[in-house]
C-alpha positions as CSV (number, residue, x, y, z in Angstrom):
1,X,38.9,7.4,-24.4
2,X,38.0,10.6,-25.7
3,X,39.0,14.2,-24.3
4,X,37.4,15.3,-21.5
5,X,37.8,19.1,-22.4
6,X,34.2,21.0,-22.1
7,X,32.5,18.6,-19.2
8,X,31.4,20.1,-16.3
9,X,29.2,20.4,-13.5
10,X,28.7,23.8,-12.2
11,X,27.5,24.0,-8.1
12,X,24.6,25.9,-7.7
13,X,24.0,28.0,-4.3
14,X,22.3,26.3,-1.7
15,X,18.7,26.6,-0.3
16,X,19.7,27.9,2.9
17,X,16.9,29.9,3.6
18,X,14.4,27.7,2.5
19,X,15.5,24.3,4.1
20,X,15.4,26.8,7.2
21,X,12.2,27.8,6.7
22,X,11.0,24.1,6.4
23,X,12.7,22.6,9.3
24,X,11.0,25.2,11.7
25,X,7.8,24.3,10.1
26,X,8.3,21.0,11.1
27,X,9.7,21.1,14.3
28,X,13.4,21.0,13.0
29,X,15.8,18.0,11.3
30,X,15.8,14.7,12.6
31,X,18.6,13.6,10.8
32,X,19.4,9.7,9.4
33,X,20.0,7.9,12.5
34,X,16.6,9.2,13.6
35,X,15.4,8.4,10.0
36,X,16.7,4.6,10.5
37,X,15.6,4.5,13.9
38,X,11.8,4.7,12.0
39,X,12.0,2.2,9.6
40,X,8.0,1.4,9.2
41,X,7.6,-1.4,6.3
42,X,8.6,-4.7,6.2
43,X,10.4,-6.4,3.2
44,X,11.7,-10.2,3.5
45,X,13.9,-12.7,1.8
46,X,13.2,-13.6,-1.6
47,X,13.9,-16.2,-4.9
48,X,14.9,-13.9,-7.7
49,X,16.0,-15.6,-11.6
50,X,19.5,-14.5,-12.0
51,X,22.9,-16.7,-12.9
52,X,24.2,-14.1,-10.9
53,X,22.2,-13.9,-7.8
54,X,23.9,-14.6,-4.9
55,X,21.0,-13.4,-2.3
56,X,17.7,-11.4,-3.0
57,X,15.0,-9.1,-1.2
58,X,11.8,-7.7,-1.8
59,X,9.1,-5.4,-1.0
60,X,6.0,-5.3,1.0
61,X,3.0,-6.6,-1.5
62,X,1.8,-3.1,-2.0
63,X,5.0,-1.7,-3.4
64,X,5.9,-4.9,-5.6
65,X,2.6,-4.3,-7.4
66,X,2.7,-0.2,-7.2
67,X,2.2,1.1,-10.5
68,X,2.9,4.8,-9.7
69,X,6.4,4.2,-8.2
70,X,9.2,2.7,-10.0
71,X,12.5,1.7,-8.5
72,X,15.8,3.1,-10.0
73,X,19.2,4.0,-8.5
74,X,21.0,2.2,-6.0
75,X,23.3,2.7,-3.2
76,X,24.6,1.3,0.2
77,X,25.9,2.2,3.7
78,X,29.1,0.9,2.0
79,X,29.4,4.2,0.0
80,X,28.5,6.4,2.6
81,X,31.0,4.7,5.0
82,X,34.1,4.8,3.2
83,X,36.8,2.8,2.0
84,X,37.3,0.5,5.2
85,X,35.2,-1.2,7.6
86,X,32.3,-2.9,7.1
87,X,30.2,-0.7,5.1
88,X,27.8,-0.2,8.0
89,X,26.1,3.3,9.1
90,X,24.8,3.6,12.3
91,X,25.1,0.3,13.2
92,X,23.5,-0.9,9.8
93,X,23.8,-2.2,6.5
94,X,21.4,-0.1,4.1
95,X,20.5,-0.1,0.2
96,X,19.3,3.3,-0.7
97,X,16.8,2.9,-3.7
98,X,15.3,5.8,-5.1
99,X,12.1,5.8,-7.4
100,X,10.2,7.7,-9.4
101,X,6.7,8.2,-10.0
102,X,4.3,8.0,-13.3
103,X,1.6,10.0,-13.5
104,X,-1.5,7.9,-13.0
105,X,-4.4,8.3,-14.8
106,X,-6.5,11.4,-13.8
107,X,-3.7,13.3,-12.4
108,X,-2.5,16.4,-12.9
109,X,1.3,15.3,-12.3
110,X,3.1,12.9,-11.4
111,X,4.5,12.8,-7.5
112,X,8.7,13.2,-8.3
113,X,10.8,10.9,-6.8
114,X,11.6,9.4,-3.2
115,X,14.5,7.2,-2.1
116,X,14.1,3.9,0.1
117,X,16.4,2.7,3.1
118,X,16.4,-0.8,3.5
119,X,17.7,-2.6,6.1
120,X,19.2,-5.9,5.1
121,X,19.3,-7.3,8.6
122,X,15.9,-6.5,9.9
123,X,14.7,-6.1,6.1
124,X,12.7,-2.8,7.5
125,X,12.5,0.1,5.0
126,X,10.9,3.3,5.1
127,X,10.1,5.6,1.9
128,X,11.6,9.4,2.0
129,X,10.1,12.0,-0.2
130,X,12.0,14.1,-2.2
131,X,11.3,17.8,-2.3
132,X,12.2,20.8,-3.7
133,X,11.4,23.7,-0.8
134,X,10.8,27.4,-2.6
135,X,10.5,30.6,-0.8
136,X,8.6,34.2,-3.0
137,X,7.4,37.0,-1.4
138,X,8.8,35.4,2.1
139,X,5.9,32.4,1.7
140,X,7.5,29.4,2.3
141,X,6.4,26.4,-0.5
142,X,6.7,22.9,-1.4
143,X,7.6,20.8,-5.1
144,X,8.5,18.0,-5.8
145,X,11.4,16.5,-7.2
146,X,10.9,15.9,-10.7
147,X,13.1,13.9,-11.6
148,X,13.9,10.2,-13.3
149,X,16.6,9.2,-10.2
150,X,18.1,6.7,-12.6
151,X,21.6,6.5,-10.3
152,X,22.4,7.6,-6.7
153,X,25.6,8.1,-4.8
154,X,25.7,8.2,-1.1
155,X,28.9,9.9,-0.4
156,X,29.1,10.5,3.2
157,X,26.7,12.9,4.6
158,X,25.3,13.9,0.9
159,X,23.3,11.9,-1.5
160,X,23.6,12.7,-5.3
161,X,20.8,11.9,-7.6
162,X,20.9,11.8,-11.0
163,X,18.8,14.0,-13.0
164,X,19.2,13.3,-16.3
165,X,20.7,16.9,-18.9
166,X,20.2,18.8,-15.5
167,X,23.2,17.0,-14.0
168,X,22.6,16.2,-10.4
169,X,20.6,17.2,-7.5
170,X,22.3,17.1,-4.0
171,X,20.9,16.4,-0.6
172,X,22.4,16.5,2.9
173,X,21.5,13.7,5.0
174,X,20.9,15.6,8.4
175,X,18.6,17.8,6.8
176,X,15.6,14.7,6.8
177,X,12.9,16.1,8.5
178,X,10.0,14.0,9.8
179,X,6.6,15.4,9.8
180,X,4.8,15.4,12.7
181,X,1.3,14.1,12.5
182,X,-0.1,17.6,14.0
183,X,1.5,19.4,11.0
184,X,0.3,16.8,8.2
185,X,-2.2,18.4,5.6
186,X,-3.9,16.6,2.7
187,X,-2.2,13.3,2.0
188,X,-3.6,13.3,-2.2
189,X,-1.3,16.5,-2.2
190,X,2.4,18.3,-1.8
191,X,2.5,21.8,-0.3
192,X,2.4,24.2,2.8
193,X,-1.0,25.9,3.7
194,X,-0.7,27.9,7.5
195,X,1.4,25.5,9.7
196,X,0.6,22.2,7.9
197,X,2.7,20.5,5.4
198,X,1.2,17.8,2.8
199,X,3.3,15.9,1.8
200,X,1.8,13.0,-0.1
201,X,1.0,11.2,3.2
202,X,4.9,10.8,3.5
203,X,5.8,11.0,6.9
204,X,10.1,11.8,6.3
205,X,11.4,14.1,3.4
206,X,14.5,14.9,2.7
207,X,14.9,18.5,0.5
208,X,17.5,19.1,-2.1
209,X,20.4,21.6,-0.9
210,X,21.7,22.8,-4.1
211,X,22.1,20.8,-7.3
212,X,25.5,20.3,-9.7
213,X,24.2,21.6,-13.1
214,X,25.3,20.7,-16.3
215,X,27.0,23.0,-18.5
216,X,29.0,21.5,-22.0
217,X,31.8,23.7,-23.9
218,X,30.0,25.4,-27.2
219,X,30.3,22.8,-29.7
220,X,30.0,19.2,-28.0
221,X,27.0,17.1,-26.9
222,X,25.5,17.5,-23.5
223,X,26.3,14.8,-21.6
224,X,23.2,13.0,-20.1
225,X,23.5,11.7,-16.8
226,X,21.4,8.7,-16.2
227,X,23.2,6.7,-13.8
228,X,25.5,7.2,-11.1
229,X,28.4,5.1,-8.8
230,X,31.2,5.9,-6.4
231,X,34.4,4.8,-7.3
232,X,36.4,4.9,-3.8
233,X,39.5,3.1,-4.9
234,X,40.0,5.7,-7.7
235,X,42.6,8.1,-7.3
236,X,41.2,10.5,-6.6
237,X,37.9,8.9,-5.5
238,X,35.8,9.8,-8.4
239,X,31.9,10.0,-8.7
240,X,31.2,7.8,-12.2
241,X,28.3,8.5,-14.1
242,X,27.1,7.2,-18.1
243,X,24.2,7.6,-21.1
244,X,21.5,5.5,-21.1
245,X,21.3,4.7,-24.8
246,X,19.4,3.4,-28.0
247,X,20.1,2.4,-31.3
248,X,22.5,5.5,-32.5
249,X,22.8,7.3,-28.8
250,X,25.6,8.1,-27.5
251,X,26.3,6.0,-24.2
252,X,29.2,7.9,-22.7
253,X,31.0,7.3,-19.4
254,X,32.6,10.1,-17.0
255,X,34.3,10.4,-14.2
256,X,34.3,13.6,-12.1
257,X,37.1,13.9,-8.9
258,X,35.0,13.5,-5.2
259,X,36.3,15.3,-2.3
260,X,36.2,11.6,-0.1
261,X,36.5,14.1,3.2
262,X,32.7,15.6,2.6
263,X,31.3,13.8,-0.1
264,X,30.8,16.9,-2.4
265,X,32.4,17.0,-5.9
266,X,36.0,18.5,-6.0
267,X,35.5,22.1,-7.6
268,X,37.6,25.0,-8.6
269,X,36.7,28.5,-6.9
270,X,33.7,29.2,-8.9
271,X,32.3,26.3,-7.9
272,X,33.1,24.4,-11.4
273,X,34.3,20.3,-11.6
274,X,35.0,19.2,-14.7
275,X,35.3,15.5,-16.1
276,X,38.3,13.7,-15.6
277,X,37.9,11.3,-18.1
278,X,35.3,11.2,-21.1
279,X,34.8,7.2,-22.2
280,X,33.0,6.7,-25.5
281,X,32.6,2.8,-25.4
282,X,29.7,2.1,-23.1
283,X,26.6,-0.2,-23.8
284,X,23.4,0.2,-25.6
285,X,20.5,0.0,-23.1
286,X,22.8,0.0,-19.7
287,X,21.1,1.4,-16.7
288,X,24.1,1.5,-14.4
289,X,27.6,1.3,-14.1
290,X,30.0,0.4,-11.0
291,X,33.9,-0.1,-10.7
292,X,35.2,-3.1,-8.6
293,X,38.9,-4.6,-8.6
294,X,39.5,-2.6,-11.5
295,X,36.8,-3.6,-14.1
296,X,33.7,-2.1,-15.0
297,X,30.5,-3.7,-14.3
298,X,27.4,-2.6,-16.6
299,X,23.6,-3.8,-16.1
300,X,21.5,-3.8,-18.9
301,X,17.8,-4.5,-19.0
302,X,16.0,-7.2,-21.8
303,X,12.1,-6.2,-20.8
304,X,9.8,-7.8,-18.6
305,X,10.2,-11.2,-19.3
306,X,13.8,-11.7,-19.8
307,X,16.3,-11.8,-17.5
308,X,19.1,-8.7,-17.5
309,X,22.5,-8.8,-18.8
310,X,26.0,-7.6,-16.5
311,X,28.9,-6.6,-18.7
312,X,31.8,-6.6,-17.8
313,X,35.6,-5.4,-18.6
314,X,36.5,-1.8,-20.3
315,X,34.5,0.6,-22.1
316,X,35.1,-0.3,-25.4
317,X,36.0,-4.2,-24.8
318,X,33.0,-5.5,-22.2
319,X,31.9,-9.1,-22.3
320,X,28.5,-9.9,-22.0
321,X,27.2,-12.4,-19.3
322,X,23.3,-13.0,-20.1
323,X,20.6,-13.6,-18.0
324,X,22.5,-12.8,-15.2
325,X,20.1,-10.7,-12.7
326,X,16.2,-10.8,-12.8
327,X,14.1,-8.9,-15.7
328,X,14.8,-5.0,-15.7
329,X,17.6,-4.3,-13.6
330,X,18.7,-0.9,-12.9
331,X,21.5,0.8,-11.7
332,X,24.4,-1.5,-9.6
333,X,26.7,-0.4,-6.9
334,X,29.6,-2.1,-4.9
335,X,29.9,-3.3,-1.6
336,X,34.0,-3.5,-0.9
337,X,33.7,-5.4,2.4
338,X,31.5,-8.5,0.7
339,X,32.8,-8.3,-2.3
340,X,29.6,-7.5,-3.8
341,X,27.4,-6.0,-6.5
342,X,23.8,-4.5,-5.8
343,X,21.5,-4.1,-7.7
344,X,17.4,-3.2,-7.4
345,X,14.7,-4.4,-10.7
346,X,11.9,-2.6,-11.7
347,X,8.8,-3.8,-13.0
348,X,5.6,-4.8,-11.1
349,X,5.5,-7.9,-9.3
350,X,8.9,-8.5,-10.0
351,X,10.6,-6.2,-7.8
352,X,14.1,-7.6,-5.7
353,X,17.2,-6.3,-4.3
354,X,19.7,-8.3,-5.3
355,X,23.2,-9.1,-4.2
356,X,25.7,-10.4,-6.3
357,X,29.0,-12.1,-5.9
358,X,31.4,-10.3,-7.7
359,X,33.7,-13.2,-8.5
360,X,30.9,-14.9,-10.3
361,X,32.0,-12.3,-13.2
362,X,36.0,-13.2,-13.0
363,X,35.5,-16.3,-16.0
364,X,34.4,-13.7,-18.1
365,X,37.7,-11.2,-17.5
366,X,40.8,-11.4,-19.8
């Protein structure tokens, strides 16, 4: 473990004003339980490859074989909950799944990213855009979020996406709007014309609040943060992010202290949270990290045709299980209350949310 002297994430102010301006637009915030209440595809049980798997879900045909929208950071209910109970919000248990979105041939730009609530129960989901509301000169706009969502954190009331050198970008659940069908402008585009929102056809969108940016002492490497995970039985609760890496890379690990109360990063006065631990021994090619009972659990992706790899252990001493979770896993989070590790894969046509027992790893542990 190295220092963890010149880390930090600074908060930003929030878009007051502009989430404002939005929500009257729209009719005003709906909020998650309304959000949940909506729940408009349906998923179903699946078979996924995996030594791992303990259970497994999927898609609706169109977004298993969607080529503009690529799945990406996970989390559950269980974070948002807390430390006890069931892991259950509103009376459900929910994977959070965010994606983002290639640019397709002939477009000008790509679409951002959106996150998915998915009901394990009813194995409903519905897609929520993310969006970046802007007010000049009084005139109320729209952008997207533009960014690769490779981990998220529901803390509470707040979900955290990662955003890669920009640090993170923060959203209050109660401020999902849904747009009314009266308001909805051109579904090929994102913006605000008169009293009509397009929206990319999305029906719910959730805007960013304010974002946690990255700032690194003079001297040291920017940390990049590619994944994201909530360690709750940390003390303090701490909000655990890492590198995705190649070849010479870095793939650092960091932890960063989480008010458990709101959700929100524990900061000084000026609105400053630095690192409480910087870990240099991560793993090549890992697209998410979670802590359970302890121990570390990384995923690690082998391409399209091969199934992923979990380690597991310490940075600097993991142990490799392979073949352990379908091709192209991404980021993993825990699940106290079943003992379990999530997980969501990427690639077309072989798309799941998988579950796994986290005892299935305990042969591999010193």
């Amino acid at each position: 473990m190295s220092s963890s002297a010149g880390i930090h994430l600074v908060r930003t102010a929030e878009n007051v004003a502009e989430i404002e301006a939005l929500a009257g637009l729209v009719g005003g915030r709906a909020g998650l339980a309304a959000m949940l209440d909506d729940l408009d595809r349906q998923g179903r049980r699946a078979l996924a490859p995996g030594l791992a798997v303990h259970r497994a879900w999927t898609w609706d045909r169109a977004d298993r074989r969607d080529r503009r929208w690529w799945p990406q950071g996970v989390s559950t209910s269980a974070d948002a909950a807390g430390s006890t109970g069931d892991g259950q919000v509103a009376g459900r248990s929910v994977v959070a799944v965010a994606w983002y979105a290639r640019k397709l041939p002939g477009e000008a730009a790509g679409q951002g990213s959106r996150v998915s609530f998915f009901d394990l129960d009813s194995r409903r989901y519905r897609h929520v855009l993310l969006v970046v509301p802007r007010l000049r000169d009084g005139q109320l706009g729209v952008e997207p979020l533009r960014v690769h969502a490779g981990g998220i954190v529901w803390a509470g009331p707040h979900l955290h996406v990662a955003a890669t050198t920009r640090g993170l970008m923060t959203c209050r659940l109660e401020d999902l709007m849904q747009v009314p069908a009266s308001a909805l402008g051109d579904d090929r585009t994102l913006g605000v014309d008169g009293d009509r929102v397009s929206s990319f056809g999305y029906r719910w969108v959730l805007p960013v609040r304010f974002a946690y940016r990255s700032v690194t002492d003079d001297g040291l490497q920017g940390l990049r943060y590619s994944f994201a995970s909530l360690d709750r039985a940390a003390d303090p609760p701490a909000l655990l992010v890492g590198e995705y890496g190649r070849r010479r890379q870095t793939t650092r690990l960091a932890r960063f202290p989480l008010d458990e109360e709101s959700g929100l990063l524990a900061t000084d006065e000026d609105g400053r949270s630095s690192a409480l631990a910087l870990h240099d021994g991560g793993v090549t090619h890992s697209q998410g990290v979670a802590v359970a009972a302890g121990h570390h659990y990384v995923t690690v992706s082998r391409g399209t045709r091969t199934p992923g790899s979990v380690y597991v252990g310490a940075p600097g001493a993991f142990r490799e299980l392979r073949w352990a979770v379908p091709m192209g896993p991404e980021d993993i989070a825990f699940w106290p209350a079943r003992d379990q590790l999530f997980t969501a894969t990427e690639h077309p046509r072989r798309r799941w949310i998988v579950a796994m027992r986290r005892s299935r790893f305990d042969r591999l542990l010193p």
